[in-house]
Backbone as a ProteinNet text record, in pm:
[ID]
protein_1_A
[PRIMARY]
XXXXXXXXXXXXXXXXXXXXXXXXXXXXXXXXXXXXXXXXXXXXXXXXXXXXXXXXXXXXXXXXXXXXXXXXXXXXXXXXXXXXXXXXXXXXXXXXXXXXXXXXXXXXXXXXXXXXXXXXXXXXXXXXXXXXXXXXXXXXXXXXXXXXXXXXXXXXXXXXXXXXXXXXXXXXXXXXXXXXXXXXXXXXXXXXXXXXXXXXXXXXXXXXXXXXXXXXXXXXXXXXXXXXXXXXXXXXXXXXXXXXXXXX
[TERTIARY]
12289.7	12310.2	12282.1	12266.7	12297.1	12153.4	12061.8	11920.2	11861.8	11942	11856.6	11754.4	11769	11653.9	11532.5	11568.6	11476.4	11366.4	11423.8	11379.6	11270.9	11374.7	11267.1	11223.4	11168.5	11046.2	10921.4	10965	10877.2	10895.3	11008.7	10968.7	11044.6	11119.7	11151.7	11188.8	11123.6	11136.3	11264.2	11251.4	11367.8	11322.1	11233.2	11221.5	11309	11300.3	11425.7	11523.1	11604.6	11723.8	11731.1	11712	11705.5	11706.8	11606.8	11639.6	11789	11780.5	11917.6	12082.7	12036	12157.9	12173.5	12039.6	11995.1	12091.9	11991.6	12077.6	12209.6	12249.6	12420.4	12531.3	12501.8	12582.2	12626.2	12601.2	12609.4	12590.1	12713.9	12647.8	12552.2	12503	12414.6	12370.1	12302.6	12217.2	12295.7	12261.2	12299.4	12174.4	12066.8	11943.2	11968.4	11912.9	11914.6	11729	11760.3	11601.1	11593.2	11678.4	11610.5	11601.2	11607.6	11589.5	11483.3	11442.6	11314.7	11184.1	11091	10994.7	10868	10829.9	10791.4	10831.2	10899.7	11032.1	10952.8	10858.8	10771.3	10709.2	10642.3	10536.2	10612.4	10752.2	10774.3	10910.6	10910.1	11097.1	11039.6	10951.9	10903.3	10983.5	10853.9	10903.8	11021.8	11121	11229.2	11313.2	11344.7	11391	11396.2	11273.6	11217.9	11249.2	11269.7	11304.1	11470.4	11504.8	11712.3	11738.5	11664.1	11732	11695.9	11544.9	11543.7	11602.5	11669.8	11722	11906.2	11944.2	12045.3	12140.3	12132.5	12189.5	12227.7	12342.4	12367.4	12354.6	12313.5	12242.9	12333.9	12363.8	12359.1	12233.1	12253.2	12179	12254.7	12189.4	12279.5	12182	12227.8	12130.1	12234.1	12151.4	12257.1	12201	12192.2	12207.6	12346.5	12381.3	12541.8	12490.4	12651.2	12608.4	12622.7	12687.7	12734.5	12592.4	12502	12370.3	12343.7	12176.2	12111.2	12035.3	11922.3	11859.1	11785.6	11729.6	11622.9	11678.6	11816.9	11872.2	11897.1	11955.4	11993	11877.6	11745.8	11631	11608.3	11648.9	11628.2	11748.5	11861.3	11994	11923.4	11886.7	11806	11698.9	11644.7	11574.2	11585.3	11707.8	11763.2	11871.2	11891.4	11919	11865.9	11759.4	11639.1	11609.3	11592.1	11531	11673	11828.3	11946.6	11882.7	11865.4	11832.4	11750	11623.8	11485.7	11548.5	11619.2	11647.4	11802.6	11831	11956.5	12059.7	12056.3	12202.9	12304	12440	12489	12579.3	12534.4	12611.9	12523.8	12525.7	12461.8	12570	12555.9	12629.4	12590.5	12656.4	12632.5	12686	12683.5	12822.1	12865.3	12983.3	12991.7	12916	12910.9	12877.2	12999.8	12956.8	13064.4	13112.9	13272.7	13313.6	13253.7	13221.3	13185.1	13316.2	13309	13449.4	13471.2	13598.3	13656.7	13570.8	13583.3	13503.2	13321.1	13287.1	13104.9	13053.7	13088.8	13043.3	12949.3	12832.1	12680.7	12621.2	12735.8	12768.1	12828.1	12956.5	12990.3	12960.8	12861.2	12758	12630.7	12643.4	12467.5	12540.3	12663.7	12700.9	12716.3	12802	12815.9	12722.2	12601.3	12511	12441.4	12428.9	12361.9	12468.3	12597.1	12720.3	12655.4	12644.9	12599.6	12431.4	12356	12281.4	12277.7	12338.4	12352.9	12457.8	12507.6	12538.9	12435.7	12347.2	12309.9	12199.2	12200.9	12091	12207.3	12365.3	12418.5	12438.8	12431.3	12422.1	12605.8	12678.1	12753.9	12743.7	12813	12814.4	12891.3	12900	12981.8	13024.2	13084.9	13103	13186.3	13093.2	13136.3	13234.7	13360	13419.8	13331.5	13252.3	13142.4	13255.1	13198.7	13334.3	13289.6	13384.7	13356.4	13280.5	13260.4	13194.8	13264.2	13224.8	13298.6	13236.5	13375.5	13353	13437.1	13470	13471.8	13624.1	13735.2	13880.2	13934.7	14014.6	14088.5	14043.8	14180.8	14128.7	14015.3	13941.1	13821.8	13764.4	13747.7	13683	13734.2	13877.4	13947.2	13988.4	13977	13967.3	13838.8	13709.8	13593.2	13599.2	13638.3	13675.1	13719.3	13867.8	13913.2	13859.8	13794.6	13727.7	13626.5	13534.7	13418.7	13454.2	13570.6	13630.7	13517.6	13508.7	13409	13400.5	13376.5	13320.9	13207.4	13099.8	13021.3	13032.6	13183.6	13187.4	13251.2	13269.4	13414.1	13342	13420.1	13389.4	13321.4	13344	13295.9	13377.4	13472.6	13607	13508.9	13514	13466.8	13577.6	13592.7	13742.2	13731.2	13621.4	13616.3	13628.3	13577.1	13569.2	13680.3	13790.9	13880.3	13992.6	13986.9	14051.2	14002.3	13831	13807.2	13842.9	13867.1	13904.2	14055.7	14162	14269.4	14342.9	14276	14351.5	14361.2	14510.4	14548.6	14480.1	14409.2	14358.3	14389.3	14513.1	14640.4	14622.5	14630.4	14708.1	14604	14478.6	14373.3	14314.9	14352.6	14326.3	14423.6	14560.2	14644.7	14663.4	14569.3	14585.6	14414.8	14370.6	14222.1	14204.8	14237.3	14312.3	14213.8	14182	14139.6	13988.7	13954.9	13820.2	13723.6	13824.4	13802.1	13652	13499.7	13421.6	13366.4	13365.9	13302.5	13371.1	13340.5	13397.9	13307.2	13296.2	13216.9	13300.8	13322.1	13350.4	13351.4	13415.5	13380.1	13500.7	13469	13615.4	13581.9	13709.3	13663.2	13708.3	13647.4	13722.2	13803.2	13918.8	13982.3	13901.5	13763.8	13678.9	13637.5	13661.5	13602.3	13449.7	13391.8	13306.3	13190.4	13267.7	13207.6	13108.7	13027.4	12996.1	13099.3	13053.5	13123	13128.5	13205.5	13219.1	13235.6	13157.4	13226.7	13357.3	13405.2	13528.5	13631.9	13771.8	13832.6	13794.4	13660.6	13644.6	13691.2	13754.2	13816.3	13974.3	14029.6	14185.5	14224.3	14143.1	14169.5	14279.9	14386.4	14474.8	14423.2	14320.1	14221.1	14300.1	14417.4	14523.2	14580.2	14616.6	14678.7	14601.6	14466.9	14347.5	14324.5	14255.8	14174.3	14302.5	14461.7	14565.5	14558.8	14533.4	14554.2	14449.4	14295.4	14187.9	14228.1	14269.1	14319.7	14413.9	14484.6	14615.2	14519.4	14379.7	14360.1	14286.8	14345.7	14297	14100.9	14028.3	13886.2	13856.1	13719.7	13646.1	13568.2	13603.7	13508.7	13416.6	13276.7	13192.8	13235.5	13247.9	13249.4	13149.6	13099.7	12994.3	12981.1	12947.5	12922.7	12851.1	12943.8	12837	12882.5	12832	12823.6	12685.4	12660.4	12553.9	12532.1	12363.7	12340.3	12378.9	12403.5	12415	12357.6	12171.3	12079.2	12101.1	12188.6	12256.9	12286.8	12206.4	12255.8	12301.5	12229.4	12287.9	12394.7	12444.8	12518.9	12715.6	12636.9	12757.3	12796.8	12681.4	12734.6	12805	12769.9	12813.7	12972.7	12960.9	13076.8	13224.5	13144.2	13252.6	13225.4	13184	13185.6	13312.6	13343.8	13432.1	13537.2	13519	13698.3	13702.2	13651.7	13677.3	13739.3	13637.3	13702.8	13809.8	13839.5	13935.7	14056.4	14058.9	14180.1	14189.4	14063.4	14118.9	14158.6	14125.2	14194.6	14359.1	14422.7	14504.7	14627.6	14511.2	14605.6	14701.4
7352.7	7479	7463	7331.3	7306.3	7372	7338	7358.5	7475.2	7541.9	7675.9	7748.8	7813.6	7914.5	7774.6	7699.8	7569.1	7592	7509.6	7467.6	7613.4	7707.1	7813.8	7891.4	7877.3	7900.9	7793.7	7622.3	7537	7476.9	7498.1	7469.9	7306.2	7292.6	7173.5	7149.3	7010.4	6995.2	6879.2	6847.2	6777.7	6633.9	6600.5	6446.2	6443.1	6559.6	6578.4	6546.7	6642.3	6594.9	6488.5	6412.3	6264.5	6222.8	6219	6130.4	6188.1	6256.1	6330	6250.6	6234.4	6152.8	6041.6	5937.8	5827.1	5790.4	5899.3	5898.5	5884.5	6002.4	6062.2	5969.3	5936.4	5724.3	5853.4	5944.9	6034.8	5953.8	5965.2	5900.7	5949.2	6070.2	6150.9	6306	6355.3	6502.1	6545.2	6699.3	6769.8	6838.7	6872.6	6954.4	7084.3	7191.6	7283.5	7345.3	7440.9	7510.4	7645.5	7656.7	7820.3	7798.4	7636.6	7580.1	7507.5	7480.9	7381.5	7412.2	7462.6	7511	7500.3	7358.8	7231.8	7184.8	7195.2	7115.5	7072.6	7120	7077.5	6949.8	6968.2	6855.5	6770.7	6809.5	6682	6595.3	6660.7	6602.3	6479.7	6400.1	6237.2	6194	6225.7	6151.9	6129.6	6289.3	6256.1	6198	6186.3	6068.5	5971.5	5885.6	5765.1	5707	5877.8	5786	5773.9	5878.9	5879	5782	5745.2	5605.2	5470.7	5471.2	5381.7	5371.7	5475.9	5433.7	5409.1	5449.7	5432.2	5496.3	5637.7	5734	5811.8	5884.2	5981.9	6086	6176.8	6321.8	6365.8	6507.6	6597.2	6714	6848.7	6912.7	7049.5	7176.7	7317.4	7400.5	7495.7	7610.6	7766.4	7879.3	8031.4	8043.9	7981.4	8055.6	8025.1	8072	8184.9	8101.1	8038.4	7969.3	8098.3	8223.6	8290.4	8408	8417.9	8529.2	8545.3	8574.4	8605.4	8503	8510.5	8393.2	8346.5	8443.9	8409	8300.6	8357.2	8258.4	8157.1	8109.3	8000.6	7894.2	7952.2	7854.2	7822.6	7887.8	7843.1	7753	7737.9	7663.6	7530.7	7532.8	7414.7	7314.6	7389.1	7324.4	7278	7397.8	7312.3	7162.7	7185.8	7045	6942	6937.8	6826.7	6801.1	6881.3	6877.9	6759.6	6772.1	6709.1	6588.5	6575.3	6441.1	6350.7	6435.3	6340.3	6304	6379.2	6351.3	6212.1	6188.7	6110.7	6144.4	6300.8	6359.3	6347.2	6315.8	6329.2	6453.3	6543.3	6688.2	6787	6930.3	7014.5	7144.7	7168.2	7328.7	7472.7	7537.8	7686.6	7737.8	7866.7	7962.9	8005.6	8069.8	8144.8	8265.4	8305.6	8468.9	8543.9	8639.4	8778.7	8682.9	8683	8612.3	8656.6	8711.2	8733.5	8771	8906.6	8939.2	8819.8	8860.6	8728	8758.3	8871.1	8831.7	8830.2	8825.1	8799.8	8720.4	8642.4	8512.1	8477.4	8578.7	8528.3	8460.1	8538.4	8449.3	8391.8	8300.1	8254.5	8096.6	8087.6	8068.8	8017.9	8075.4	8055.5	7969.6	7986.4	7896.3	7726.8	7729.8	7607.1	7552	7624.5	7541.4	7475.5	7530.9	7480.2	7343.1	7359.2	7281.5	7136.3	7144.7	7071.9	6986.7	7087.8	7020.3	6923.4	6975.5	6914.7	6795.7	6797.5	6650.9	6518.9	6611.9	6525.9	6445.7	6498.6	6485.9	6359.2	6351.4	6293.3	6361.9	6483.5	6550.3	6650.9	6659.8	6743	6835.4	6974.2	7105.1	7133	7150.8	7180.2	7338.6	7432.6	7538.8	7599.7	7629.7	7688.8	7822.9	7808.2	7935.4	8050.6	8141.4	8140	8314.2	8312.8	8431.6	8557.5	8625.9	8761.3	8818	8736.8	8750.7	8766	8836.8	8823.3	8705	8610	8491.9	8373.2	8410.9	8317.5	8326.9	8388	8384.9	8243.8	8176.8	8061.3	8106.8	8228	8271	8231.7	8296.6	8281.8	8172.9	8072.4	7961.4	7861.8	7863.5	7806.9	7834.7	7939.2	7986.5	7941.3	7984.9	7890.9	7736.7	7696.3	7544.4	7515	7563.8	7569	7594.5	7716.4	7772.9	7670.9	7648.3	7583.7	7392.5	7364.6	7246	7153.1	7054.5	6927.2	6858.7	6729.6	6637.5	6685.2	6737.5	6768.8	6888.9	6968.9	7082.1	7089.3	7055.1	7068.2	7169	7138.8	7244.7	7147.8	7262.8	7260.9	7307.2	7273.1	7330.2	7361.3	7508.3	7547.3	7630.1	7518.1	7536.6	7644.1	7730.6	7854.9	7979.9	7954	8051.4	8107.8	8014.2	8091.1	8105.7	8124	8199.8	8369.1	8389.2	8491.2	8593.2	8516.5	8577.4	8616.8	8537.3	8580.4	8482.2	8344	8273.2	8153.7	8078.5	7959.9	7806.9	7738.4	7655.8	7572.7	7499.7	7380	7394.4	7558.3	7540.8	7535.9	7587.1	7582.4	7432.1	7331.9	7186.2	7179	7207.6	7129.5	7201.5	7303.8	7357	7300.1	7296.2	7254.1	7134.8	7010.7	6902.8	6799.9	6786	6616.9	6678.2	6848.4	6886.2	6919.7	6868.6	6879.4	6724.2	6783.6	6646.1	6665.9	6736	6791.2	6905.6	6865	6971.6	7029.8	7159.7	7193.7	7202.3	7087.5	7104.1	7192.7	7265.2	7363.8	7428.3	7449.9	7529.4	7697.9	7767.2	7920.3	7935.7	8026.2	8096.1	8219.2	8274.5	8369.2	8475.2	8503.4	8621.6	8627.7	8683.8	8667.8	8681.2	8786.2	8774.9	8694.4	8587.6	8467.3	8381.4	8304.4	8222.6	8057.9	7983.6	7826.6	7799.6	7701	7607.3	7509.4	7364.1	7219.6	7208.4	7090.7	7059.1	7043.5	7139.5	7119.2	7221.4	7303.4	7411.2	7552.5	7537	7669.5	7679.6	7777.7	7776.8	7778.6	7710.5	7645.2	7493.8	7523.1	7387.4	7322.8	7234.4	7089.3	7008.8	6957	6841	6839.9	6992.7	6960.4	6993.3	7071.1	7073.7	6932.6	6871.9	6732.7	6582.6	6663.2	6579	6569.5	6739.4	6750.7	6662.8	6714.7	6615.3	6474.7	6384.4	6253.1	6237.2	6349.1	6308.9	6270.5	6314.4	6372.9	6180.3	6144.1	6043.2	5987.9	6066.1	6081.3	6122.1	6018.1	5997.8	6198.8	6238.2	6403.1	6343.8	6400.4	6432.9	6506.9	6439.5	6592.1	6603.2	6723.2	6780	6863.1	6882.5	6969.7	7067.3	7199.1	7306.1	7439.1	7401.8	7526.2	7524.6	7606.1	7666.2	7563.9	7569.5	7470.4	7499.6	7640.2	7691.1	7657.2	7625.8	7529.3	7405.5	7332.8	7190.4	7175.2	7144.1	7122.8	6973	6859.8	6748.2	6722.2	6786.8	6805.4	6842	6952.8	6973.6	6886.1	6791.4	6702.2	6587.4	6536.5	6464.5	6463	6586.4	6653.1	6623.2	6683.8	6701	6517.6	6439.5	6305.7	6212.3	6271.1	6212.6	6233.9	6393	6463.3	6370.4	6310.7	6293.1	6136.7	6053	5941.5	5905.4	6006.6	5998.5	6016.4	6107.3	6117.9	6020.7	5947	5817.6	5719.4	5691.9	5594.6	5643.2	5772	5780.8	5779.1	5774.7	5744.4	5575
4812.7	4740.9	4591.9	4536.4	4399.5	4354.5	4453	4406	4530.6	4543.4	4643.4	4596.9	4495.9	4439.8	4372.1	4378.8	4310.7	4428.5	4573.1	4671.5	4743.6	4724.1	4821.4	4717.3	4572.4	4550.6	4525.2	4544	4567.5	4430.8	4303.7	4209.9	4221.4	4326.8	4353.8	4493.9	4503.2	4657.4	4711.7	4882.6	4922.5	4872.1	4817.3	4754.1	4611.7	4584	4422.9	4423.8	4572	4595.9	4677.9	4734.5	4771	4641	4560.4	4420.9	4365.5	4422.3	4234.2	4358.9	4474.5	4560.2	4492.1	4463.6	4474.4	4340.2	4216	4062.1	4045.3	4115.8	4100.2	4127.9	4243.7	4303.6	4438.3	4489.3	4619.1	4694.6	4781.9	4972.6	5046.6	5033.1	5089.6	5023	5142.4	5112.4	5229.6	5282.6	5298.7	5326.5	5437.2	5390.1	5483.3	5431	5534.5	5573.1	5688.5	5726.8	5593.2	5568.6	5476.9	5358.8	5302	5188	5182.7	5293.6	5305.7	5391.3	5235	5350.1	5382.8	5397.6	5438	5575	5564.2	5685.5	5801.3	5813	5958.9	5947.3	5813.7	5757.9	5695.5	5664.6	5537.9	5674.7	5806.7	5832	5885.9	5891.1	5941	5836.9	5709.8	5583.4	5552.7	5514	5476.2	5571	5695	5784.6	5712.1	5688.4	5668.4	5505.6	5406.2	5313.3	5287.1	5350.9	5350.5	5411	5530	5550.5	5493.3	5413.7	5309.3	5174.9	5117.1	5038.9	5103.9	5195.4	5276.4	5237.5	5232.3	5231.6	5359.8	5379	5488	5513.5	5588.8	5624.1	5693.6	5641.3	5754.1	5743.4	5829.3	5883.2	5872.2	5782.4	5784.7	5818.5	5915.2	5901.6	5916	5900.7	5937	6019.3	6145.2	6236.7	6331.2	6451.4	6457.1	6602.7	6674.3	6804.1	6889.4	6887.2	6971.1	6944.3	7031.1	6990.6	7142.9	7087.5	7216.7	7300.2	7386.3	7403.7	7342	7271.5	7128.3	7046.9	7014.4	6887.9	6966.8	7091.6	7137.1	7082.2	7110.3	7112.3	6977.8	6880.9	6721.4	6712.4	6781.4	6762.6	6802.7	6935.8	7005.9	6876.6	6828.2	6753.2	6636.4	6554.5	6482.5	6485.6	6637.4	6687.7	6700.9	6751.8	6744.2	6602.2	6522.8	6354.7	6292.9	6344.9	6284.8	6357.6	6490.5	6527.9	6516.5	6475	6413	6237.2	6167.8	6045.1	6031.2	6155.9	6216.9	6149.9	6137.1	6088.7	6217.8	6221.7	6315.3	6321.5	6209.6	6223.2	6206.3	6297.8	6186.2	6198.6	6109.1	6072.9	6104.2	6185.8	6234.8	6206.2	6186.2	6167.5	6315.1	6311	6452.8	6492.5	6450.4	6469.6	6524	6561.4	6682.6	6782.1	6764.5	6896.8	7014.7	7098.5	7273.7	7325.7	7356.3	7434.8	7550.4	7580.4	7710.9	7807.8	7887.4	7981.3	7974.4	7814.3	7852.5	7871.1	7997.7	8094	8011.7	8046.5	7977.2	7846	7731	7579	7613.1	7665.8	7677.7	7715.5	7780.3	7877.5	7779.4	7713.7	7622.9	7517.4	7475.5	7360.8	7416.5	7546.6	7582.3	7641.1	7665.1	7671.5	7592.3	7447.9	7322.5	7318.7	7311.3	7276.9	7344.2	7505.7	7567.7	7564.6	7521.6	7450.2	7356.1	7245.1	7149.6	7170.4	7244.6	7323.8	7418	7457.6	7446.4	7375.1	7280.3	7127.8	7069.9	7120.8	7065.1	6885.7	6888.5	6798.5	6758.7	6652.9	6644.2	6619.3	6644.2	6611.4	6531	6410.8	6262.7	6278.4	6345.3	6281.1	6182.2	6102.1	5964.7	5928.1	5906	5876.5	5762.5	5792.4	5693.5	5627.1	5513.6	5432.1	5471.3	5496.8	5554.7	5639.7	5721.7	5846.8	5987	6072.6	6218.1	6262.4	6344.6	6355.9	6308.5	6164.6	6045.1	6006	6038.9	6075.5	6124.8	6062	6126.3	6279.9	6279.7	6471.8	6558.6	6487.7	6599.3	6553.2	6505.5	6491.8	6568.1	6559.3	6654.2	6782.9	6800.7	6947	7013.1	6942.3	7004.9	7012	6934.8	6952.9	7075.5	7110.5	7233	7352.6	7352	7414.9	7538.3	7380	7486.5	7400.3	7449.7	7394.4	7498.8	7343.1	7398.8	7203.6	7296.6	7146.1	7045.4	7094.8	7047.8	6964.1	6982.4	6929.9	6808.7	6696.3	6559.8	6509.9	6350.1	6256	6130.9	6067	5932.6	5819.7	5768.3	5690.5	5543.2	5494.2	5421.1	5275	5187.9	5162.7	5032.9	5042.7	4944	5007.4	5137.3	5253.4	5317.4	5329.6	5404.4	5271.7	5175.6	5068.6	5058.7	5111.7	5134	5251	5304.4	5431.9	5469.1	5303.8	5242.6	5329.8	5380.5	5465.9	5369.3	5412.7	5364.2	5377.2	5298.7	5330.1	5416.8	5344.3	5398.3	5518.8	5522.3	5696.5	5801.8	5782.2	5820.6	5847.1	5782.1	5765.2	5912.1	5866.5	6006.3	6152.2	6119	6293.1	6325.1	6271.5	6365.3	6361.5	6278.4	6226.3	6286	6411.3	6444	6491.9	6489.5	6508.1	6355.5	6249.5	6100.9	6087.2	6105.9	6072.5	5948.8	5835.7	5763.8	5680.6	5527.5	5473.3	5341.7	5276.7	5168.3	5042.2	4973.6	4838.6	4762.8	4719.3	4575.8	4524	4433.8	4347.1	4307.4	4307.3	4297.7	4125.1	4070.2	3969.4	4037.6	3903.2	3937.3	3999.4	3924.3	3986.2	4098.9	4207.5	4380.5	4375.3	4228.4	4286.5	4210.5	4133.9	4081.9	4216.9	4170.9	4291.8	4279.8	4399.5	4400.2	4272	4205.7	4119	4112.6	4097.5	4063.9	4070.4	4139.2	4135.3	3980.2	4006.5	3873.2	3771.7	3827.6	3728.4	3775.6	3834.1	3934.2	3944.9	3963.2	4035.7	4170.2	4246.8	4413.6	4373.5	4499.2	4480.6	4523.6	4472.4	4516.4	4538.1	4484.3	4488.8	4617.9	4675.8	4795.3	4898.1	4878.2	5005.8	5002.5	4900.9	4994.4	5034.5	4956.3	5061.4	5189.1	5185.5	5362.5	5437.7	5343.8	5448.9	5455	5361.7	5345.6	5465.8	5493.5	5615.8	5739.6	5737.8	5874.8	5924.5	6054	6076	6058.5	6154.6	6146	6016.9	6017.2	5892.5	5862.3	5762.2	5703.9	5611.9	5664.1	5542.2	5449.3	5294.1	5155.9	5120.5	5101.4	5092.4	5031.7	4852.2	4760.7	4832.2	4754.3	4781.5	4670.5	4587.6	4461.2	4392.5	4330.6	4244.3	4139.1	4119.1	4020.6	3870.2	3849.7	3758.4	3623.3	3627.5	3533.7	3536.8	3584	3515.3	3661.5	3775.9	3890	3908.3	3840.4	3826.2	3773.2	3624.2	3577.4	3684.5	3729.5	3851.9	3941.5	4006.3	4059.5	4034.6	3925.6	3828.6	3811.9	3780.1	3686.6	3798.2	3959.1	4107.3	4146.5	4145.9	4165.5	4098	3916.9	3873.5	3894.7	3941.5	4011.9	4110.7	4188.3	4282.2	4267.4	4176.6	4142.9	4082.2	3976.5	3903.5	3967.5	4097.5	4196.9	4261.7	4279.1	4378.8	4330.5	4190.7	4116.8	4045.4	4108	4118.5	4232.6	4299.7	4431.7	4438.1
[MASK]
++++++++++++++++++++++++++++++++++++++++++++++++++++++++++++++++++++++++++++++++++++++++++++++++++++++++++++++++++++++++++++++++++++++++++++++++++++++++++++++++++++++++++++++++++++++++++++++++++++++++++++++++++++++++++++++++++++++++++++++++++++++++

């Protein structure tokens, strides 16, 4: 996100951000399909160089596991795209829960689920803000739902403040399906965008406690606006982060 409007008008590409990982002392990238648009021609390469400089990947896209058959097949492929890049996560949103009894969605989701098992691939779903879908509820109800390994989330800890839901608690009811989380801090204004860590009024101290409680290893995973100074931001959310751990 740091570099979105960069990436999809071409004025910078995914070899930038691989370097700006490389710079920053980052464990990894984070790439998505509607940021990269290349992605056909360049996903050998970038494979080949994230794991040469030995960095970690994941894989995001918007598309929604709960659709039609059309979308199933764009889910499919953005599955294969996480597995040729050896992300072992990628991120969906939910979409429209599927009433109880629509066998057929029902049906089309766990089959992607199952796929993507056996890609050996995870399914991240994203509480995405103000969206149907994107409710503690229903994120966790699909969890349950079509329960399997291959299925967690994606704890999106700006998102469910929009949705007027409690973070904390959101951490300890979905708790051991928590693989992945999106960094960022809010200002008072809702309709500000993300912010670097520490530049916002989100209780960071006791959200990333909670992730710390949680046994299984979470990806953190910046995700705010470059706001010109996209290195700068990362930078800036790297030392929050150190500076808390050298307080621990």
């Amino acid at each position: 996100m740091q570099l979105e409007d960069e990436l999809k008008s071409g004025e910078s590409t995914v070899w930038d951000l691989i370097d700006i990982a490389r710079q920053t002392g980052a464990d990894g990238v984070e790439l998505r399909r509607e940021t990269w648009p290349r992605l056909d021609t360049e996903l050998t390469e970038a494979a080949r160089r994230i794991a040469d400089a030995g960095l970690l990947v994941t894989y995001a896209t918007q598309a929604t596991l709960f659709g039609n058959a059309e979308s199933s097949m764009q889910l499919r492929q953005d599955i294969d795209t996480a597995a040729a890049l050896g992300a072992p996560i990628v991120r969906f949103f939910p979409g429209p829960t599927p009433s109880p009894d629509d066998q057929a969605g029902w049906a089309r989701a766990r089959q992607v689920v199952e796929y993507a098992a056996a890609q050996n691939t995870t399914i991240a779903l994203e509480n995405y803000a103000r969206t149907p879908g994107g409710t503690l509820a229903e994120v966790h109800g699909a969890l349950s739902r079509l329960a399997s390994p291959a299925l967690c989330t994606n704890l999106d800890m700006g998102n469910y403040p929009n949705h007027g839901q409690d973070v904390v608690a959101a951490i300890d009811i979905l708790a051991e399906k928590v693989v992945a989380a999106h960094l960022k801090d809010k200002t008072a204004n809702p309709a500000d965008p993300p912010a670097p860590l520490g530049a916002g009024v989100l209780p960071l101290a006791e959200i990333l406690n909670a992730l710390d409680r949680l046994p299984q290893p979470v990806y953190y995973i910046f995700e705010f606006r470059g706001a010109g100074d996209p290195v700068g931001g990362i930078q800036h959310s790297l030392a929050y982060l150190k500076q808390r751990a050298g307080k621990s």
